[in-house]
N, CA, C and O atoms as a printed pandas DataFrame, in Angstrom:
     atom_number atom_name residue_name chain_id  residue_number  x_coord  y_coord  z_coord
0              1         N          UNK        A               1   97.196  192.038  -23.621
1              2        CA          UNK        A               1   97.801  190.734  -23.415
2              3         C          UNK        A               1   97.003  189.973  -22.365
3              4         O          UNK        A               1   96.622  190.552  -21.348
4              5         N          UNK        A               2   96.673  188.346  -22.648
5              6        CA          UNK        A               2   96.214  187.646  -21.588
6              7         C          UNK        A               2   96.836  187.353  -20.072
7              8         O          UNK        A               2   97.961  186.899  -19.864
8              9         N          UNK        A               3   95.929  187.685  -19.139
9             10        CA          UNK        A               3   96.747  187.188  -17.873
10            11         C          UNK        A               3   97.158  186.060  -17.830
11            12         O          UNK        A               3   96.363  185.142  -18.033
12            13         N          UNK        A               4   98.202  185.854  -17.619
13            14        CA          UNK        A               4   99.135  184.367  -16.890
14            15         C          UNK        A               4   98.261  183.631  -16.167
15            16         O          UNK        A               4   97.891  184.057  -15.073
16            17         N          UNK        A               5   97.711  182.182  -16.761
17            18        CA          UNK        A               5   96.963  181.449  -15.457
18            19         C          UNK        A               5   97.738  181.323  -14.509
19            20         O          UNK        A               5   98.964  181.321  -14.621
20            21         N          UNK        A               6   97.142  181.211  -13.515
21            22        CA          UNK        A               6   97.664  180.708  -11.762
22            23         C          UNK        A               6   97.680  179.726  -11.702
23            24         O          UNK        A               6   96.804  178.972  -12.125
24            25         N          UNK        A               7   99.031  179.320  -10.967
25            26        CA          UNK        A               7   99.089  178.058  -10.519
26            27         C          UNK        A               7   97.862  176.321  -10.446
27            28         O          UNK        A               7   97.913  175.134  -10.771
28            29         N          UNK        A               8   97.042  177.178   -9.881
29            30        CA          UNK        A               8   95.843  176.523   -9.629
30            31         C          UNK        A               8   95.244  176.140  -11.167
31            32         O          UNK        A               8   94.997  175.010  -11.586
32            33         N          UNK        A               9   95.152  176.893  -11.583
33            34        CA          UNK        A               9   94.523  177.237  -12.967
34            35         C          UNK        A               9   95.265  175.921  -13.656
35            36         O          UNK        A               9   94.655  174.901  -13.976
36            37         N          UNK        A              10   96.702  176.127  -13.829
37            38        CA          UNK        A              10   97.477  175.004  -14.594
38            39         C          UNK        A              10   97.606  173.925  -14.238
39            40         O          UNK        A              10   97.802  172.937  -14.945
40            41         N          UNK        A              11   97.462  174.006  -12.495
41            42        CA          UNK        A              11   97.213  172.467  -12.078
42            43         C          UNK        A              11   96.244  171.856  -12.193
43            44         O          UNK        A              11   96.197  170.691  -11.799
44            45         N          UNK        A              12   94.987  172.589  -12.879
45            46        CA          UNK        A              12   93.225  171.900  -13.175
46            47         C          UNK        A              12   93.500  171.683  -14.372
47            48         O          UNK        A              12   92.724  170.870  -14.873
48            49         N          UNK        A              13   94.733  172.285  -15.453
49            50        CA          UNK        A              13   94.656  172.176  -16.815
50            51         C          UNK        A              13   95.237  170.566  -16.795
51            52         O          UNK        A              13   94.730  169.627  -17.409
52            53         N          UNK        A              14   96.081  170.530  -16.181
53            54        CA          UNK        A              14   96.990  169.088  -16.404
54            55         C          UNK        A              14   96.273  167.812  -15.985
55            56         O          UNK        A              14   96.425  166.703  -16.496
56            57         N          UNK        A              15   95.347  168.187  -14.824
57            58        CA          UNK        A              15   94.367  167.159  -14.277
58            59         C          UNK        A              15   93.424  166.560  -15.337
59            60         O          UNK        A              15   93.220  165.455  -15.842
60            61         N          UNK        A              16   92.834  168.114  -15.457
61            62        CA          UNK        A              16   91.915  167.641  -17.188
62            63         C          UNK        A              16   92.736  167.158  -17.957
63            64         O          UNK        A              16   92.025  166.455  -18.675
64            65         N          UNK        A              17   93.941  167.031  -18.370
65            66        CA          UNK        A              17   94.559  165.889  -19.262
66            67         C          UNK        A              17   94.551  164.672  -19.031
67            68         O          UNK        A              17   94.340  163.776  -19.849
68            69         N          UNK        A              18   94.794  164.565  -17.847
69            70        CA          UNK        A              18   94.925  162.996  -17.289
70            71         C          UNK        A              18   93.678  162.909  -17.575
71            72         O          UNK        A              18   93.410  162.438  -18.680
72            73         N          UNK        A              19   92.581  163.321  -16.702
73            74        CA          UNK        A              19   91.621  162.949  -17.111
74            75         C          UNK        A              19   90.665  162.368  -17.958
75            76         O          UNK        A              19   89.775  161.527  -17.829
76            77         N          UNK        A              20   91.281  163.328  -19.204
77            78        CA          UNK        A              20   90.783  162.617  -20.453
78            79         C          UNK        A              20   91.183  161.151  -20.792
79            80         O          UNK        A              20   90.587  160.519  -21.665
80            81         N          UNK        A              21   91.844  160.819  -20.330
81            82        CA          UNK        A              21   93.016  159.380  -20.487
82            83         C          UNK        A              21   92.053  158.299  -19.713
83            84         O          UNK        A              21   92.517  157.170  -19.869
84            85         N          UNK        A              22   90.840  158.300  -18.916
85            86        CA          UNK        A              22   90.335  157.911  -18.109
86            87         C          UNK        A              22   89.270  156.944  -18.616
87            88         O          UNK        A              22   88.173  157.501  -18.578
88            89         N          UNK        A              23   89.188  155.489  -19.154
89            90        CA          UNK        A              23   87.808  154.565  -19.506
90            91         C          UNK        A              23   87.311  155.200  -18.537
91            92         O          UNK        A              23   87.619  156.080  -17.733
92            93         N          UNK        A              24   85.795  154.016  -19.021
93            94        CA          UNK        A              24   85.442  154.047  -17.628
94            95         C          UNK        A              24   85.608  153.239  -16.685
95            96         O          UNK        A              24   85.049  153.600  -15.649
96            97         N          UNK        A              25   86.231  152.153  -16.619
97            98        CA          UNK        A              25   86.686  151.384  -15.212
98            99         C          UNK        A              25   87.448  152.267  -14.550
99           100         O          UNK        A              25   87.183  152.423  -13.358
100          101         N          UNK        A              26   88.423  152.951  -15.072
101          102        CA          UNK        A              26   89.512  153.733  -14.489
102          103         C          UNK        A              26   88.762  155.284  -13.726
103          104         O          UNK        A              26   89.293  156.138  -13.015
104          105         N          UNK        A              27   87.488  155.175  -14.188
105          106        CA          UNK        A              27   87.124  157.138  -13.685
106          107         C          UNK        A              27   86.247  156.249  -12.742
107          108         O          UNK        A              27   86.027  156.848  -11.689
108          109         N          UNK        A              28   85.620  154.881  -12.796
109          110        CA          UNK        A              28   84.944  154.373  -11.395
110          111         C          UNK        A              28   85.899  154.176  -10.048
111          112         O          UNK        A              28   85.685  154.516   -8.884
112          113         N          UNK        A              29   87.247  153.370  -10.763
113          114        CA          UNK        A              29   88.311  153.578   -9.376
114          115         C          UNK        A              29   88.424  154.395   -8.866
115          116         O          UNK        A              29   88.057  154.635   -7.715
116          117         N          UNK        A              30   89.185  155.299   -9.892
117          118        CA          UNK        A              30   89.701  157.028   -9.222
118          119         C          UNK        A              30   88.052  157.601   -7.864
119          120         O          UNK        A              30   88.055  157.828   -6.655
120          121         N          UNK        A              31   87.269  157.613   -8.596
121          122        CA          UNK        A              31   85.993  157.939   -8.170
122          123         C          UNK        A              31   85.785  156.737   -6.539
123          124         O          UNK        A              31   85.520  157.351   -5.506
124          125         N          UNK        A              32   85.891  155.429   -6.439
125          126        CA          UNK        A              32   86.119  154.987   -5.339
126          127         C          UNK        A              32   87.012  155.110   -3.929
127          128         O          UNK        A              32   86.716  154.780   -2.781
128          129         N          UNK        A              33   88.415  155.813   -4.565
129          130        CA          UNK        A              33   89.443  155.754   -3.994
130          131         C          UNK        A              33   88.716  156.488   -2.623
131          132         O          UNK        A              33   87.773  157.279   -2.669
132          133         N          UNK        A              34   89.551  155.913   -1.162
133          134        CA          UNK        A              34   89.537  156.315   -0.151
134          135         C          UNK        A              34   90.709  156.574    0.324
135          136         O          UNK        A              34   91.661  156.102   -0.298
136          137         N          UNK        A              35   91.006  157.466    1.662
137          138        CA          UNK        A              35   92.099  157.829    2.111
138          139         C          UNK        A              35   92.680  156.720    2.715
139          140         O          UNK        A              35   91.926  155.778    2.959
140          141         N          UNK        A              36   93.887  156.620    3.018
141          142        CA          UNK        A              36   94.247  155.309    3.752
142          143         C          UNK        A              36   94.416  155.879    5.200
143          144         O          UNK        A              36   94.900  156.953    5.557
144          145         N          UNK        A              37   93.860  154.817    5.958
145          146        CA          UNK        A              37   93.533  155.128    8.049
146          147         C          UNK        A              37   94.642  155.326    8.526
147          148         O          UNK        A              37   94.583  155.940    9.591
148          149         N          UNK        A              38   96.322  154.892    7.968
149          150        CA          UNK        A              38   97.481  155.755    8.324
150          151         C          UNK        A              38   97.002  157.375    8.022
151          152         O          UNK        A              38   96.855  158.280    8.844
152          153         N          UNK        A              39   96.904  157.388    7.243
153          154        CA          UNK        A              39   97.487  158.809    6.029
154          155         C          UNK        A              39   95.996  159.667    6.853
155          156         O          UNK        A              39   96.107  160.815    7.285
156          157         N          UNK        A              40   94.858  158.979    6.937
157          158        CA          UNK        A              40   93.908  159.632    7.447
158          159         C          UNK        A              40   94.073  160.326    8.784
159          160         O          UNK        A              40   93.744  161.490    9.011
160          161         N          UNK        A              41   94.785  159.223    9.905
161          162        CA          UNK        A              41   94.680  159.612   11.004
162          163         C          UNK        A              41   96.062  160.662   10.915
163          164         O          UNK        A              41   96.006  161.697   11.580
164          165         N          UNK        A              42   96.948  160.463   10.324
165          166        CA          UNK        A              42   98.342  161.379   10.554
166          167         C          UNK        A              42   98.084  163.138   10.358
167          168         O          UNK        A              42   98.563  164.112   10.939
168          169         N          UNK        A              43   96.841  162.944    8.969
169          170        CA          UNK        A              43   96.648  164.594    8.430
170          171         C          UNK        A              43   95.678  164.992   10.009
171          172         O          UNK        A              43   95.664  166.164   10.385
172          173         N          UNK        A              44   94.938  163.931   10.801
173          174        CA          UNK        A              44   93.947  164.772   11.898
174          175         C          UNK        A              44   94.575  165.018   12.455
175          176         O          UNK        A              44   94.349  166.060   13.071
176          177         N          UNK        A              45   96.017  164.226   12.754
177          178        CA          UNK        A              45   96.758  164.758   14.090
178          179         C          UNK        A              45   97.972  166.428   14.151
179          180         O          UNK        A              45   98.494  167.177   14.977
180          181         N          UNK        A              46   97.846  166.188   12.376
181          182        CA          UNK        A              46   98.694  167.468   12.210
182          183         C          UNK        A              46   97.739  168.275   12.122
183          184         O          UNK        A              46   98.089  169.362   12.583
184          185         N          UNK        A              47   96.673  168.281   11.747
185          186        CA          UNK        A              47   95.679  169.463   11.219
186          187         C          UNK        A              47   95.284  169.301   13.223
187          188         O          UNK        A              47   94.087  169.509   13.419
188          189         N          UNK        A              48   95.855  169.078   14.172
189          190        CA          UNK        A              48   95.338  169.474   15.515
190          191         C          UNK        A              48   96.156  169.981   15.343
191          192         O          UNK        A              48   95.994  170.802   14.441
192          193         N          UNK        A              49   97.133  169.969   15.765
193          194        CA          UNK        A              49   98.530  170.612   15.583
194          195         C          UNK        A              49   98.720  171.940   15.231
195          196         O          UNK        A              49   99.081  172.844   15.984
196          197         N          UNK        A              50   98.446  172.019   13.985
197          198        CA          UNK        A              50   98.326  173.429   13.237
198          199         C          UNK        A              50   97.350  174.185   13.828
199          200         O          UNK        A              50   97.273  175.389   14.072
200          201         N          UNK        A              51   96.565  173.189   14.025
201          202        CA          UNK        A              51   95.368  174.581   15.056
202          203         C          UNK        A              51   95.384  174.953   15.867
203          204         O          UNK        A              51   94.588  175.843   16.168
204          205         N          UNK        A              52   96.577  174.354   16.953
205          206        CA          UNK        A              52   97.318  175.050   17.674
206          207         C          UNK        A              52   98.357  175.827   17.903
207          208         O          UNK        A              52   98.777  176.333   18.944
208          209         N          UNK        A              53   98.853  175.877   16.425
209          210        CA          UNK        A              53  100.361  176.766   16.255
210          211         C          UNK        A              53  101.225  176.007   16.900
211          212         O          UNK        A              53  102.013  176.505   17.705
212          213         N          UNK        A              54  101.188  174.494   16.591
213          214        CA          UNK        A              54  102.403  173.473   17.208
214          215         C          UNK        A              54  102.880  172.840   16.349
215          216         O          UNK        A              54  103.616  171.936   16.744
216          217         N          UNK        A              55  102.733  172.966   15.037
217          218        CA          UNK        A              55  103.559  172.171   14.210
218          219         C          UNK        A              55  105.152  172.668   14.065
219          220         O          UNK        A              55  105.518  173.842   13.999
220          221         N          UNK        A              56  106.028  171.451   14.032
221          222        CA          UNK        A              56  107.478  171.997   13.839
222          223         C          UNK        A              56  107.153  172.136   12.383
223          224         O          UNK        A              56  106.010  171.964   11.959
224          225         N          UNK        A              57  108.559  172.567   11.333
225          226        CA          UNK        A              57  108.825  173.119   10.312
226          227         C          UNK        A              57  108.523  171.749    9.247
227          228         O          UNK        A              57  107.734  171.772    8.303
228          229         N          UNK        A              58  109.299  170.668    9.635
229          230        CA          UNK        A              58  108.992  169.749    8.778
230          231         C          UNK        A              58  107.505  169.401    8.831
231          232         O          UNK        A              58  107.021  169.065    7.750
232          233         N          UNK        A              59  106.565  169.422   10.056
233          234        CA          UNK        A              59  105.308  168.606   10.068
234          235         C          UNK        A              59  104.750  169.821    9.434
235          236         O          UNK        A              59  103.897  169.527    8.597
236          237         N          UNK        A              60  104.946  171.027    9.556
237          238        CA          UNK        A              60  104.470  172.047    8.439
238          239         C          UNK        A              60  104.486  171.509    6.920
239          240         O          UNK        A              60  103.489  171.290    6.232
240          241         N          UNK        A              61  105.866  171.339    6.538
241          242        CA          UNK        A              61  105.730  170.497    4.986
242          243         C          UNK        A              61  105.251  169.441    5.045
243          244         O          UNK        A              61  104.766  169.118    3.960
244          245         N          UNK        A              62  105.118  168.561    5.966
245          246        CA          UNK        A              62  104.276  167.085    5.722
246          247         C          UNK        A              62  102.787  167.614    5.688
247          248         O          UNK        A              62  102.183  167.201    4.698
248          249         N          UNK        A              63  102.218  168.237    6.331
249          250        CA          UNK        A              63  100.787  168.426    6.511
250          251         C          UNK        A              63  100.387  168.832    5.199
251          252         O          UNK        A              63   99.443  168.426    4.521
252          253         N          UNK        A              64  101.950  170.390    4.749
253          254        CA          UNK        A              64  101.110  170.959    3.263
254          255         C          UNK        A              64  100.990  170.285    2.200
255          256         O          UNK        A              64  100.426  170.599    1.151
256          257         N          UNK        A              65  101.674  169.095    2.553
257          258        CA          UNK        A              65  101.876  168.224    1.147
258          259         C          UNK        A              65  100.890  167.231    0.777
259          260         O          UNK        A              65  100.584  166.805   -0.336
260          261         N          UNK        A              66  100.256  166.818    2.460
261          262        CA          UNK        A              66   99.139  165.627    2.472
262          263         C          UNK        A              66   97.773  166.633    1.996
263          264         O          UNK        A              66   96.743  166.190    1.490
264          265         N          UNK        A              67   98.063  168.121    2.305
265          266        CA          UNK        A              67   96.600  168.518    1.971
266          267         C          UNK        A              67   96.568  168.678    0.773
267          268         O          UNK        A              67   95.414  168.484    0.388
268          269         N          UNK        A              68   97.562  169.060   -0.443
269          270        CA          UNK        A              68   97.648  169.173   -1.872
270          271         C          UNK        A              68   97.592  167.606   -2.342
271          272         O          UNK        A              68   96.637  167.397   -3.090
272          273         N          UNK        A              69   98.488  166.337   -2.043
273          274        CA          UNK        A              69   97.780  165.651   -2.951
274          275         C          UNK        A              69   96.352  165.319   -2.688
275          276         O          UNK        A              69   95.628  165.079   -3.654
276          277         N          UNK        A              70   95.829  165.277   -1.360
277          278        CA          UNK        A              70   94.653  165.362   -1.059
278          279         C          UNK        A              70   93.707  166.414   -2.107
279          280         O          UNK        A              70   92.722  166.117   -2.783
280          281         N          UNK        A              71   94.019  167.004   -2.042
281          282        CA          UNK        A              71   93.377  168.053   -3.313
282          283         C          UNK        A              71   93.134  167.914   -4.575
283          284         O          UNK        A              71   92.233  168.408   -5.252
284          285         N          UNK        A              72   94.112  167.109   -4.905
285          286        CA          UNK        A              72   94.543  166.802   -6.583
286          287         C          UNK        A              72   93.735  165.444   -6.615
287          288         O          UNK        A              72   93.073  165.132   -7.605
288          289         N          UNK        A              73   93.821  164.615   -5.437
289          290        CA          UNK        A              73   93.159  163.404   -5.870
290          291         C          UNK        A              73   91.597  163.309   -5.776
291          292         O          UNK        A              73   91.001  162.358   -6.281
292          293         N          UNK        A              74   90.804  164.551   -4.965
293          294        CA          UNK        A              74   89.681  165.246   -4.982
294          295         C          UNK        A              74   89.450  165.885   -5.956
295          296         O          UNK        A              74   88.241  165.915   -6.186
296          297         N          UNK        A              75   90.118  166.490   -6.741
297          298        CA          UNK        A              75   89.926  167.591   -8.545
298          299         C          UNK        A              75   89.924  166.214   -8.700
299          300         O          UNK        A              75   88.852  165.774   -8.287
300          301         N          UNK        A              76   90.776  165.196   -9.183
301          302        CA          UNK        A              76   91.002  164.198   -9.932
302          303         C          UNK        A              76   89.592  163.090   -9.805
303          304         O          UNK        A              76   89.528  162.314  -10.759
304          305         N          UNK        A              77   88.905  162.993   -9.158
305          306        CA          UNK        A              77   87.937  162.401   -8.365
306          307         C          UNK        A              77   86.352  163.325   -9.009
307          308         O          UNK        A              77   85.489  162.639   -9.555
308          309         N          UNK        A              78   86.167  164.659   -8.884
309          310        CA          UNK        A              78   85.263  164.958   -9.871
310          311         C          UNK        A              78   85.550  165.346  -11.306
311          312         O          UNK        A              78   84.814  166.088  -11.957
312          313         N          UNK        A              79   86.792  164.736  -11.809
313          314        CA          UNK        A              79   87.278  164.911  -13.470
314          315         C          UNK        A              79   86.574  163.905  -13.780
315          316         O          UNK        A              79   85.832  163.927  -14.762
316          317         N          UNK        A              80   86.704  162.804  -12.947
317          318        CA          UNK        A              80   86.346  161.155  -13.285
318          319         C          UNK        A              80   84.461  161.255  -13.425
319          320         O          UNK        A              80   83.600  161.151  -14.299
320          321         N          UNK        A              81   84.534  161.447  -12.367
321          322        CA          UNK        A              81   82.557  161.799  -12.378
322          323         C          UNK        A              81   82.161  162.622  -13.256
323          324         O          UNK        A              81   80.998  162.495  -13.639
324          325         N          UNK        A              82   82.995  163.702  -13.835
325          326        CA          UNK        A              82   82.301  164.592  -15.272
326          327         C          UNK        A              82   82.860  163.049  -15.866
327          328         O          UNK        A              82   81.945  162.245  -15.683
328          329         N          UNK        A              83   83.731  162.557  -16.338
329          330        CA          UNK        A              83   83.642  161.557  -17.247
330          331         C          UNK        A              83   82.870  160.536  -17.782
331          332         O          UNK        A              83   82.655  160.070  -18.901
332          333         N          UNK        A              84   82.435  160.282  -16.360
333          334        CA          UNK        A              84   81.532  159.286  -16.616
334          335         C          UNK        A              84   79.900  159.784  -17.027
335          336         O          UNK        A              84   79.151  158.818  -17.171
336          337         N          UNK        A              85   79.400  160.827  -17.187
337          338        CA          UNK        A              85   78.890  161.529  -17.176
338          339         C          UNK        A              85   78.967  161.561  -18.634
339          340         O          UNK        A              85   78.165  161.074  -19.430
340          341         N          UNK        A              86   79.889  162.109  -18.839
341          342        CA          UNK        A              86   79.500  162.602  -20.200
342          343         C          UNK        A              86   79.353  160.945  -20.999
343          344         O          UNK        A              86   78.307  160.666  -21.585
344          345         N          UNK        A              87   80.180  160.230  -20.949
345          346        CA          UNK        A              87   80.252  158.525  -21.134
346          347         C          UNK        A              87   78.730  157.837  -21.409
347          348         O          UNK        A              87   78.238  157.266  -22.383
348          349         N          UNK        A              88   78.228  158.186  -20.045
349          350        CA          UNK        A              88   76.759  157.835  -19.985
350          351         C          UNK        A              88   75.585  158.666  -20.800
351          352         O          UNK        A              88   74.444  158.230  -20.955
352          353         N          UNK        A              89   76.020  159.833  -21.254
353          354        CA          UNK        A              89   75.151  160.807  -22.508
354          355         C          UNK        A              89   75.435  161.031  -23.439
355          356         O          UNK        A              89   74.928  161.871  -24.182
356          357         N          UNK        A              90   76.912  159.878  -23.782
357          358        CA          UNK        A              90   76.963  159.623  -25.826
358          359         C          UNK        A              90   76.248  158.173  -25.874
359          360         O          UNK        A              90   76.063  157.611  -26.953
């Protein structure tokens, strides 16, 4: 029997769906997007935090949450660049 993908695994499967959904104006945005200088400066001040073993419980879930969509919108960000990619070699 096949192993069960991991989490991870199914969250790259669903990305590659969206993905596919992507012109290309839409895989140049995604591909532009920047963090916003709130959202930027809040993850440095928790990611100090954490590196000190000072985060309370909630800034624990705020931090883990800014680093996963951070993550997803980074997978999502080289889905767009294979897209365009392949776009540019049909």
């Amino acid at each position: 029997m096949k192993n069960p993908a991991t989490g991870s695994e199914m969250v790259d499967r669903l990305l590659e769906s969206l993905s596919r959904c992507f012109d290309v104006n839409t895989a140049k945005a995604v591909i532009e997007l920047r963090q916003d200088e709130l959202a930027r400066r809040r993850m440095e001040e928790l990611g100090i935090k954490s590196d000190e073993g000072l985060l309370s419980p909630e800034e624990e879930t705020e931090y883990d949450a800014l680093i996963e969509v951070s993550d997803v919108i980074a997978t999502l960000q080289v889905k767009a660049r294979q897209q365009l990619v392949g776009a540019e070699s049909s």
